[in-house]
N, C-alpha and C positions, 0 to 999 in steps of 0.2 A: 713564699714564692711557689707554684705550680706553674705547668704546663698544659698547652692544650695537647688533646689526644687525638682529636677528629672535627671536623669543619659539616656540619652536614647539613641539606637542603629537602626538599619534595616543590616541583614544581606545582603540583596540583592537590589543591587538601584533599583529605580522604587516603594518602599516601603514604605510602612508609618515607621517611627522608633516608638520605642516601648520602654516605661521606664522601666527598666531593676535595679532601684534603685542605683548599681554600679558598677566600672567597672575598669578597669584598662588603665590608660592613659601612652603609650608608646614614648619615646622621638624620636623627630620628624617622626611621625607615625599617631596618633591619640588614639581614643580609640581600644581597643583589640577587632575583629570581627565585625567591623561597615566598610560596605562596602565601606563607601564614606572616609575611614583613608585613608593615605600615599599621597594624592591628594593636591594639593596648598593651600587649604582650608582644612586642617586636621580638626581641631572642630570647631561645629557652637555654638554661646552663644544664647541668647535670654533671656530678662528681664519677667520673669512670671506675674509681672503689666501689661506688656501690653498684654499677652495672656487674662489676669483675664477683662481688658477693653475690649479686640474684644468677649471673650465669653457674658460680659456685652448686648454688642450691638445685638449678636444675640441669646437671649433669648427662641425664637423657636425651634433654634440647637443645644444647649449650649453644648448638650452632643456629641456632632460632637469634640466640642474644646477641645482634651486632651494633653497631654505630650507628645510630639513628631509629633506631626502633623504638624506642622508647617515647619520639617526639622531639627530641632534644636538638638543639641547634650545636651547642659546643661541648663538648667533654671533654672534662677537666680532671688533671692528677694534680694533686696537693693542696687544694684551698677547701677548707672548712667550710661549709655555707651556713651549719649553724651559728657560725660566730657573724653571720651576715647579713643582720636586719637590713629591711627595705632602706632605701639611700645610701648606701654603702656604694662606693663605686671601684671601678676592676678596670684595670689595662690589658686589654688583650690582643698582643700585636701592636699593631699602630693605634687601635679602636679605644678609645674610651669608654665604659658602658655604668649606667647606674640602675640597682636592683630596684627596680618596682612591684614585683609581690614573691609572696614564698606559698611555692607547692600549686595548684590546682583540682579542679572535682574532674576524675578519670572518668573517661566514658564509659558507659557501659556495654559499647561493642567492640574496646579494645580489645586488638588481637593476643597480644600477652595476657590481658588477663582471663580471656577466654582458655588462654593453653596454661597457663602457669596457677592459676586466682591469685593474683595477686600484680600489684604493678606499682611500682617504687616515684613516677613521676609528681603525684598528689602529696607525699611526704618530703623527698626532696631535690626536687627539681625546683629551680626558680627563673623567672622572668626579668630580662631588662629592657632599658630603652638605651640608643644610639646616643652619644651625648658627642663623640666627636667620631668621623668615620675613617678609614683606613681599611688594609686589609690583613686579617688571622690566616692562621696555617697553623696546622699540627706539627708540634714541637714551640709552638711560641710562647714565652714568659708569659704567664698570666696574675697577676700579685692584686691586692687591694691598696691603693694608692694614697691613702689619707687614713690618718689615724682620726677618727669620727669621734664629735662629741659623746655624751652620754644622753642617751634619748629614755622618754619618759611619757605614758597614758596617765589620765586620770580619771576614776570613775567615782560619780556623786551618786550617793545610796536614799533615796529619799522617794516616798509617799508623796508628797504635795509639790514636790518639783519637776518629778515628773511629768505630772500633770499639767504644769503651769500654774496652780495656785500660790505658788511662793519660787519666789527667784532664787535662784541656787547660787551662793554667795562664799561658798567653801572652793568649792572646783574651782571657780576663775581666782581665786585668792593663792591655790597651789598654783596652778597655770601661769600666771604671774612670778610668783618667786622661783619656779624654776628657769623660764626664760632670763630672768634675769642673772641665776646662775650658770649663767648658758649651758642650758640640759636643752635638748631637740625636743618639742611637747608634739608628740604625732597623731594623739586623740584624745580629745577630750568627751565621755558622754556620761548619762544621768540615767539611771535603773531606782525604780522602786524599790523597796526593802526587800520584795519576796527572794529571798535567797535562791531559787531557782533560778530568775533571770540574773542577781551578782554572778554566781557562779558561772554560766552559759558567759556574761561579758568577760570575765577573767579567763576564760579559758580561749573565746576566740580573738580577745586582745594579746594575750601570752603566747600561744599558738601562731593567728597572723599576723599581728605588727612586727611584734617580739621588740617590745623597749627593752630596755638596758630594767627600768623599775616601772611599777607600777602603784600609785597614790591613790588607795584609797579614801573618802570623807563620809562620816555618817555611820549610822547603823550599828555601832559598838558598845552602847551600852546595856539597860538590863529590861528594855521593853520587849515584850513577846515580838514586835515587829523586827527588832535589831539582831538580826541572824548574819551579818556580813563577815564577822570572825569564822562561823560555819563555812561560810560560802570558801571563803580562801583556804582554809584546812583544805576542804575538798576537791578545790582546784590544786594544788601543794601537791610535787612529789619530793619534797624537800620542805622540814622545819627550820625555820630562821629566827628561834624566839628571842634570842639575845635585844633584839632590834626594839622588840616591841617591849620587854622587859624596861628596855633603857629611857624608852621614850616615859612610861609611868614612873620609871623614878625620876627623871628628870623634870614630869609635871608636876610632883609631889610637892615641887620646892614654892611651886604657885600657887594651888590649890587641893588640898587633898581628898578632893572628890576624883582626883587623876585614879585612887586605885580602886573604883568601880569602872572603868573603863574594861572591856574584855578585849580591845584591839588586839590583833595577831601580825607575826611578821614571815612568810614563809619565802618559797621557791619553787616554782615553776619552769621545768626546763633552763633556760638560761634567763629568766626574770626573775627581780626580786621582788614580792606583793607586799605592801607596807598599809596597813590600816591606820588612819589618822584620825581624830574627833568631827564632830561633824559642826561647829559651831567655827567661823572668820579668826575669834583672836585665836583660839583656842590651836588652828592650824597655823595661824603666825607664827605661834607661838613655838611650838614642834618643828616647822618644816627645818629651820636655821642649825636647828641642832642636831636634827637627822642630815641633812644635805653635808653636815662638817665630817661628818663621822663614818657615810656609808662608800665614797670611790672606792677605797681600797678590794670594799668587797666587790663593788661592781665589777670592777676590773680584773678581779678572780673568777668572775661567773662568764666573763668575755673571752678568758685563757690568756689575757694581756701581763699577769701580777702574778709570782710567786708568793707563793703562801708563806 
């Protein structure tokens, strides 16, 4: 449970907003008279801890750092937004709001970062839409409302599917079983082998979706081309090998070509990246046993689950 800290507006873009204490938040609109409402990005959030740390850091300016400079529509004490992928939804006030992206590309003639280099809005700050309207005020409950499934990307590692010359029959095969497991699938796409582009998709799925996991198919075995164990290392500020350990022994009992497999299991921020085979049964086969065995952990990397 947090609270709002400030209600803020700018009638005219180009503007600093100005906290304005409260205001009326309009269903899929935004706030009443804020000129950046009706736009994809109806309201911006922003955690007032971190405005309270960059004021910290510039000590010189501090009175430069108020409520609404940053861009931001609400500032908020006490809600995590890293534990708050896109569709996450938040009561604030009477408002209902659901998160539709995390962070933004900072201009480059922002005022703060012209005086400070550096501007906190692009890391985290996030965006939502109006889902039901009412009006916020500073001091009002602001809390996330539903305890949300576990959501999940899947990315196909392949040479010729890329392309279109062979139909990609793994991804829609994980995509499947986890719907079915009712896991939220929020993207599915298909990268060639070159491990440059794995790693660039893991890093801007991990970064902006930010599922709960992340499945990938393909590319783990011992061909020069099969670099995707690479790719996740490198994306990874966290090893998770147990995962991937278990899934070869648990292939072993079907085929013991399971331990030529180089598949990796790591962590990325609050994602887990799970490399799986690249061949239909093969991922049949694994998803059932992985899907049994991994909530506990997701729900440690969400802050939901005692270790």
């Amino acid at each position: 449970m947090g609270r709002v800290a400030a209600v803020c507006i700018s009638e005219r873009k180009g503007t600093v907003k100005k906290d304005i204490g409260e205001c009326l938040l309009i269903k899929e609109y935004g706030l009443k008279n804020d000129a950046h409402a009706g736009s994809g990005r109806q309201v911006s959030l922003l955690p007032a801890e971190s405005v309270d740390r960059f004021r910290e850091l510039m000590k010189d300016r501090a009175d430069l750092i108020v409520s609404g400079v940053f861009g931001e529509n609400i500032l908020t004490y006490g809600i995590d937004y890293t534990l708050c992928p896109v569709g996450t939804r938040l009561r604030a006030g009477e408002a209902l709001l659901e998160i539709t992206q995390i962070g933004k590309q900072c201009h480059s003639d922002c005022e703060i970062r012209r005086i400070a280099g550096d501007c906190i809005m692009p890391r985290e700050g996030i965006f939502a839409r109006v889902l039901e309207g009412g009006m916020v005020k500073s001091g009002d409950e602001i809390c996330i409302v539903e305890k949300r499934p576990f959501s999940a990307c899947v990315l196909t590692a392949s040479d010729r599917a890329s392309v279109g010359a062979y139909e990609d029959r793994s991804g829609p095969a994980v995509e499947e079983i986890l719907l079915k497991a009712g896991y939220e699938v929020k993207e599915s796409v298909i990268c060639s082998d070159d491990e440059e582009e794995v790693y660039t998709a893991l890093v801007r799925l991990a970064d902006g979706v930010r599922p709960d996991v992340i499945f990938t198919t393909g590319g783990t075995g011992f061909s020069l081309r099969d670099r995707v164990p690479e790719a996740t290392y490198r994306a990874a500020d966290r090893s998770a090998p147990g995962i991937a350990e278990a899934i070869r022994a648990y292939s072993m009992n079907i085929t013991k070509k399971a331990m030529l497999s180089r598949a990796a299991s790591a962590i990325r921020g609050r994602t887990l990246i799970i490399n799986l085979p690249g061949s239909p049964k093969a991922v049949n086969e694994c998803m059932e046993f992985v899907l049994e065995n991994i909530p506990h952990g997701l729900s440690l990397l969400r802050g939901e689950a005692d270790a």
